[in-house]
VEXDREN-2710 file (C-alpha; in Angstrom, 1 decimal):
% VEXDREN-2710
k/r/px/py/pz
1/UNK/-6.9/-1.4/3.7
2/UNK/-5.0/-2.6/6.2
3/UNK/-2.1/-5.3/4.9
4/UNK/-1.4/-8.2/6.8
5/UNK/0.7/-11.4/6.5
6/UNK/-0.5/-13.9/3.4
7/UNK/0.3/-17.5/2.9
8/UNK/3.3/-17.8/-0.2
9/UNK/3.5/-21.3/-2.4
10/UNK/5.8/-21.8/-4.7
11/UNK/5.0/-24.4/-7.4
12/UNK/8.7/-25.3/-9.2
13/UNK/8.7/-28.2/-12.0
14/UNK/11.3/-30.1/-11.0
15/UNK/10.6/-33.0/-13.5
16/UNK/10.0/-33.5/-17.1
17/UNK/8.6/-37.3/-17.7
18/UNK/8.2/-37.2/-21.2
19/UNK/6.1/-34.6/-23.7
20/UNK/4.6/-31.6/-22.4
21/UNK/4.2/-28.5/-24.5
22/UNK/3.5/-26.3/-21.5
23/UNK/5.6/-26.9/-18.2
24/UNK/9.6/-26.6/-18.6
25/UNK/11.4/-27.8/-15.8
26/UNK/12.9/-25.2/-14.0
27/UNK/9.7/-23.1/-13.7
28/UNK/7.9/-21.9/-11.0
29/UNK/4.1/-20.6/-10.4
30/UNK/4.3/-18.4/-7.3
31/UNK/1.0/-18.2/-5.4
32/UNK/0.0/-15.5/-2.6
33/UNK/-2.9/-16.1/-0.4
34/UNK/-5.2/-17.4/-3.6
35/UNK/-3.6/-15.0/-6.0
36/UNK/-2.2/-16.3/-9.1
37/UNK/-0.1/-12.9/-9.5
38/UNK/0.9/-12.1/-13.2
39/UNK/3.4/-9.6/-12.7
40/UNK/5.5/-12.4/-10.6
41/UNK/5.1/-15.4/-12.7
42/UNK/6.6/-15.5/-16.0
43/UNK/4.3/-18.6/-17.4
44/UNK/3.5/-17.8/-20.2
45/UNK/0.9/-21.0/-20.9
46/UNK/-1.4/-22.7/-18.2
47/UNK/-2.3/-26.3/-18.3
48/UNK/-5.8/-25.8/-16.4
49/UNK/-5.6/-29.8/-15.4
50/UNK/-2.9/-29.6/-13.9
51/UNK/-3.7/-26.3/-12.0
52/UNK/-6.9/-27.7/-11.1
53/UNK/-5.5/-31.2/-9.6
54/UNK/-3.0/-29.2/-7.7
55/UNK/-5.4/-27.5/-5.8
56/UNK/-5.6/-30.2/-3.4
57/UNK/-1.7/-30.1/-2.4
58/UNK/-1.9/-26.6/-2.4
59/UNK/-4.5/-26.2/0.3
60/UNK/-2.9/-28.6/2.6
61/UNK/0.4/-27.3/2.5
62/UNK/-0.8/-23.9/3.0
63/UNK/-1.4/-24.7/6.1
64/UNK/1.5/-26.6/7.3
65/UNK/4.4/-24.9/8.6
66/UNK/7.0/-22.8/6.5
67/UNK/9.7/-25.0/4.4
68/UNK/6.8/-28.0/3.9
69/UNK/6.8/-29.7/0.4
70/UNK/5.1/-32.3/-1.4
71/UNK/5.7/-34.0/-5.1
72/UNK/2.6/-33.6/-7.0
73/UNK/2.6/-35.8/-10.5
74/UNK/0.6/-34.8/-13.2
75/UNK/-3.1/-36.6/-14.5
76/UNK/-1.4/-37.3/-17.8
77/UNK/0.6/-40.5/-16.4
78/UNK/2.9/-38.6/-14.4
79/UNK/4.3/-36.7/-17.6
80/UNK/5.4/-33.4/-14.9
81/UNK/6.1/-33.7/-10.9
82/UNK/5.7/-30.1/-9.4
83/UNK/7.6/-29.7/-5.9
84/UNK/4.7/-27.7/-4.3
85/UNK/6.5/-25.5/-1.0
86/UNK/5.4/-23.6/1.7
87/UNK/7.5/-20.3/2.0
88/UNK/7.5/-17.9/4.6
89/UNK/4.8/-15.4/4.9
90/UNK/4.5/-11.9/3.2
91/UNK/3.2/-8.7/3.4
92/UNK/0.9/-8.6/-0.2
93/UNK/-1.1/-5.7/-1.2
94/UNK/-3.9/-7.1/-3.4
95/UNK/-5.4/-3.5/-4.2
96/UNK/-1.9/-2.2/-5.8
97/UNK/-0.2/-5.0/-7.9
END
């Protein structure tokens, strides 16, 4: 398989509003292409809301350029905002992580 540039997000919760038992601010959900990569994220609980509603901000700034961010506030009344960036592009062999 040839390996080729992929698209690299980084999710980093950069605000706490009030109770949340599964985001800490500080963390960060690293995404490459459409892989949610184990071995580089150190989550250990998902809110699936949250990754779902995200989704959105994701795919848009996937495409814009590199250094791109947008504040994305939680469905439970804004309880976490997640800075969701565009980093540069890299090299990521799906077959052999």
């Amino acid at each position: 398989m040839e390996l080729k540039q992929q698209t690299v997000i980084r999710m980093k919760i950069i605000k706490k509003n009030g109770y949340c038992p599964i985001f800490k601010e500080g963390q960060e959900i690293i995404i490459k292409k459409h892989c949610f990569d184990t071995s580089v994220n150190t989550l250990e609980r998902y809110c699936y809301a949250t990754l779902t509603d995200i989704y959105p901000v994701y795919s848009k700034i996937r495409i814009e350029q590199v250094g791109r961010k947008e504040i994305f506030k939680c469905r439970d009344n804004g309880i976490i905002e997640i800075e969701v960036e565009r980093l540069p592009d890299e090299i990521y062999d799906f077959e052999n992580k």
